[in-house]
C-alpha positions, 0 to 999 in steps of 0.5 A: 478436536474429537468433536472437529473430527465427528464433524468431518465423519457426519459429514464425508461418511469416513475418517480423516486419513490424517489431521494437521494443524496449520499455522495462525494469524492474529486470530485466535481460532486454530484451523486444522487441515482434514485429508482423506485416504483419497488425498482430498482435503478440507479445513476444520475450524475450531473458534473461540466466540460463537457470535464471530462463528455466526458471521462468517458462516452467514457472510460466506453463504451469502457471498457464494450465492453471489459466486464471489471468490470465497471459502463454500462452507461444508458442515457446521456443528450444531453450537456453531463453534465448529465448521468445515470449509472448503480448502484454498491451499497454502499459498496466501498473497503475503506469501506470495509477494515476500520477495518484493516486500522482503526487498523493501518495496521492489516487487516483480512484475509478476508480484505486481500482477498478483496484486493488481488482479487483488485489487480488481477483485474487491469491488466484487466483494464490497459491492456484489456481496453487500446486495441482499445482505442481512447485516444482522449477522454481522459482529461485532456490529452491523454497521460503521458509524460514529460509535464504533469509530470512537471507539477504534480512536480510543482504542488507539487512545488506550492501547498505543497513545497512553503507554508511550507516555505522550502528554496531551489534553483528553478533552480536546483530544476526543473533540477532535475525534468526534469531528473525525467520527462525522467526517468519515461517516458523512457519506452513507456506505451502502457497501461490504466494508471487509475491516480486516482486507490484507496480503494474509487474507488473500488466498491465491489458487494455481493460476494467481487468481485470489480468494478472500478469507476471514471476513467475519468482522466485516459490517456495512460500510463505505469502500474507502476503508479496505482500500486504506486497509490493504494499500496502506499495511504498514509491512508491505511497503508498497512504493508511491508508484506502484501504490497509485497505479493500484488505486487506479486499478481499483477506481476503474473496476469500482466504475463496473458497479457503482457511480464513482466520486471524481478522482479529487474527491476519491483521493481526499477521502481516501486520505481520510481513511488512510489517517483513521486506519493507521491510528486504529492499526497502531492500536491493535499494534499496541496491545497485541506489542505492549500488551500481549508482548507479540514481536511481530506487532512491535516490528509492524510499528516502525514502518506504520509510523512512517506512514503516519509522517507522511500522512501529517504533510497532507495540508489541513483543510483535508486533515482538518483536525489541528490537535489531533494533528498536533498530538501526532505530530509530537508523537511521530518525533519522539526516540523511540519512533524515530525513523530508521533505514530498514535492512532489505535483502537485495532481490536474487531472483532475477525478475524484472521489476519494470516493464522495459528493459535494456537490452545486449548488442546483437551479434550481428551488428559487429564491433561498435565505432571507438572512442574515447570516451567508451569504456571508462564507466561507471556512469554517474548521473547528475539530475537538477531543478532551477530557476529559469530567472537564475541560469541554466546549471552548468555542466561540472564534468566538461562533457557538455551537458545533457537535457534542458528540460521546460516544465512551464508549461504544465499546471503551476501550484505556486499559483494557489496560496496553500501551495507557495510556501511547499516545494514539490517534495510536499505531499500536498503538492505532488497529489496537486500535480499528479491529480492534475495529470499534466506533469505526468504525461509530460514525465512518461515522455522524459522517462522514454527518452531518458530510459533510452539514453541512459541504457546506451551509455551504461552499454558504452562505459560513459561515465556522466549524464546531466538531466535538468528541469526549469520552471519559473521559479525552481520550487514546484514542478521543476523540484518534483520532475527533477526528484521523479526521474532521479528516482527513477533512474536509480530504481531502473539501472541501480546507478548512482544518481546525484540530485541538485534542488539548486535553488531550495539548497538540497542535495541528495546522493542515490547511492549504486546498488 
């Protein structure tokens, strides 16, 4: 600490009026913030390994020749195991989007915002800091390759897989991970892969805009893995919607540096990246869990998990790895990972969470017309997918129905074979539908529609509405309209919503919030 504090004199010319000691993350350096008589502040590192000191040093020098959003580096101590930064506050983007996180994935309009301005600001980094840089500063290594996925994948191997006493065969396990080294070192990364892009290493200063921190374990790579990194992060619990509208963000800025791969290919490899950055998390998990005994890495396995679950329903010839996926597919399904609900604190802050909103009567517009159907409330809302070949479902409530809606006219996955034994609730089939862009356009029409009728009869006390989607045979596009507007409608009112797969046989109830 002395020496810390001989560093800020050597450097200011005077004491520090005070030193506090700020509160870690996963790492093991201890950060400590030095303020002034004058109530300027700065930030003291004090690290464990001159190698990791070495790297961020260099990365932020380069980074700030570049004006890219980073700490500016203000002395560093003779061995390199002390430094001063510049101070970026205390509001990190972690803190920042509690509420929605805390909420299991409703986050605020002006949460998303945060994260999207996030998003836009990567490319910068990856890109922009990746020209001129000397990667032989970089630690552990100076690049991504095929050695250093192994041992990510053994480190899943060793730290998570073994404890949990999953039996499977060493040699065609580590055959599958070799192939996966070559897959996701096919292509050449000319760009800065950050390693460690989370909520926690986003600083935010008073106008929202970010400034990315702790990028010392950051090498050359290809961009695909922060992406991963961030989007995936097992507590955040980023909702599907709101997932691939940040993609989007991110696609179009990368257009601002690079040549970008069409959007089939991007979201092929990204899922790639996806699946190799959640075994590597559930490593670290492990050990830090298992192993260090660390509460908050135990609580971050659950929800990882279940990103996993999904990620075992993309169809093989993108995962093209059958044990590996037999293996997970075994470990995903026994006790102790079994899927559980979590307990989310309802949003009290009163910001919207969407862009549209239901607004109150005016005044002036006087007293509305009665009638009998007025007031009763609440409203119920039943939506169905059906077989245009087996009937249009029947109204049970005898107020005649609601909206027909056709959705043969979009894109037909049960045309290609991978698809016809899916339904449009499989993960492979709705990147089909949502990477062919059809049934999204044809759905942003429903919702308008749907919005404005649904508000209306919450405002009148009409008690049920019927929503229905036809297709040839009930089973792909019909399912995923029908299951996108029910979700919709129980994320935008917080009414009960009861869902009719008619012709898969499944039902579902979203229950009032």
């Amino acid at each position: 600490m002395q020496q810390l504090i001989d560093l800020y004199k050597q450097w200011s010319g005077n004491e520090p009026a005070s030193v506090d000691k700020m509160q870690g993350a996963g790492s093991n350096r201890q950060y400590f913030r030095l303020t002034a008589t004058d109530g300027s502040s700065v930030v003291g590192v004090i690290g464990t390994s001159r190698e990791e000191d070495h790297a961020f040093i260099n990365i932020a020098k380069q980074f700030a020749e570049q004006k890219l959003p980073v700490p500016q580096v203000l002395a560093v101590s003779d061995d390199e195991m002390r430094y001063l930064q510049t101070d970026l506050g205390s509001t990190s983007l972690f803190d920042a989007i509690r509420g929605g996180r805390e909420a299991g994935g409703r986050y605020n309009l002006a949460e998303q915002e945060l994260l999207k301005k996030t998003i836009r600001a990567l490319p910068g980094i990856q890109i922009r800091g990746a020209r001129g840089m000397d990667w032989s500063v970089c630690y552990p290594q100076p690049e991504f390759n095929e050695e250093s996925v192994l041992f990510d994948l053994n480190y899943f191997k060793y730290c998570f897989l073994k404890p949990t006493e999953l039996d499977f065969n060493e040699v065609y396990l580590e055959a599958n991970f070799r192939r996966m080294a070559k897959d996701l070192t096919a292509e050449p990364g000319e760009s800065f892969l950050y390693r460690d892009f989370q909520a926690r290493n986003v600083m935010l200063d008073n106008d929202g805009n970010p400034y990315f921190i702790d990028f010392q374990g950051g090498r050359k790579g290809p961009f695909y893995y922060d992406l991963a990194s961030f989007l995936w992060q097992a507590s955040a619990k980023y909702p599907f919607k709101l997932r691939r509208e940040l993609i989007a963000e991110y696609y179009n800025a990368l257009k601002q540096y690079v040549e970008v791969p069409t959007i089939r290919h991007f979201a092929e490899r990204l899922t790639l990246f996806v699946l190799f950055r959640t075994m590597q998390v559930l490593g670290a998990y492990g050990f830090r869990g298992y192993f260090e005994h660390k509460q908050h890495f135990i609580d971050s396995i659950p929800p990882a998990m279940d990103n996993l679950r999904d990620l075992l329903k993309m169809r093989e010839d993108i995962l093209p790895y059958p044990y590996l996926r037999d293996v997970l597919t075994r470990l995903t399904q026994m006790p102790q990972f079994a899927h559980k609900e979590p307990t989310v604190q309802p949003r009290k802050d009163g910001y919207k969470t969407t862009a549209s909103n239901i607004y109150p009567q005016h005044p002036q517009d006087g007293l509305p017309t009665f009638s009998k159907y007025d007031g009763k409330g609440p409203l119920v809302v039943d939506v169905y997918s059906f077989s245009y070949r087996k009937g249009i479902p029947e109204d049970p409530s005898g107020n005649g129905g609601g909206y027909v809606f056709d959705c043969r006219s979009t894109h037909n996955p049960g045309r290609y074979e991978p698809y016809k034994k899916l339904t449009g609730l499989d993960e492979p089939v709705i990147r089909f539908l949502e990477d062919d862009g059809e049934i999204l356009e044809f759905l942003d029409n429903v919702y308008a529609l749907a919005d404005k009728h649904v508000g209306r009869y919450i405002q009148r006390g009409f008690t049920h509405l019927m929503f229905c989607f036809g297709c040839t045979g009930g089973q792909h596009r019909s399912v995923y309209s029908a299951q996108h507007l029910a979700e919709h409608i129980h994320e935008k009112f917080g009414i009960e919503v009861h869902v009719c797969h008619r012709e898969q046989g499944i039902k579902q109830t979203l229950e009032a919030k």
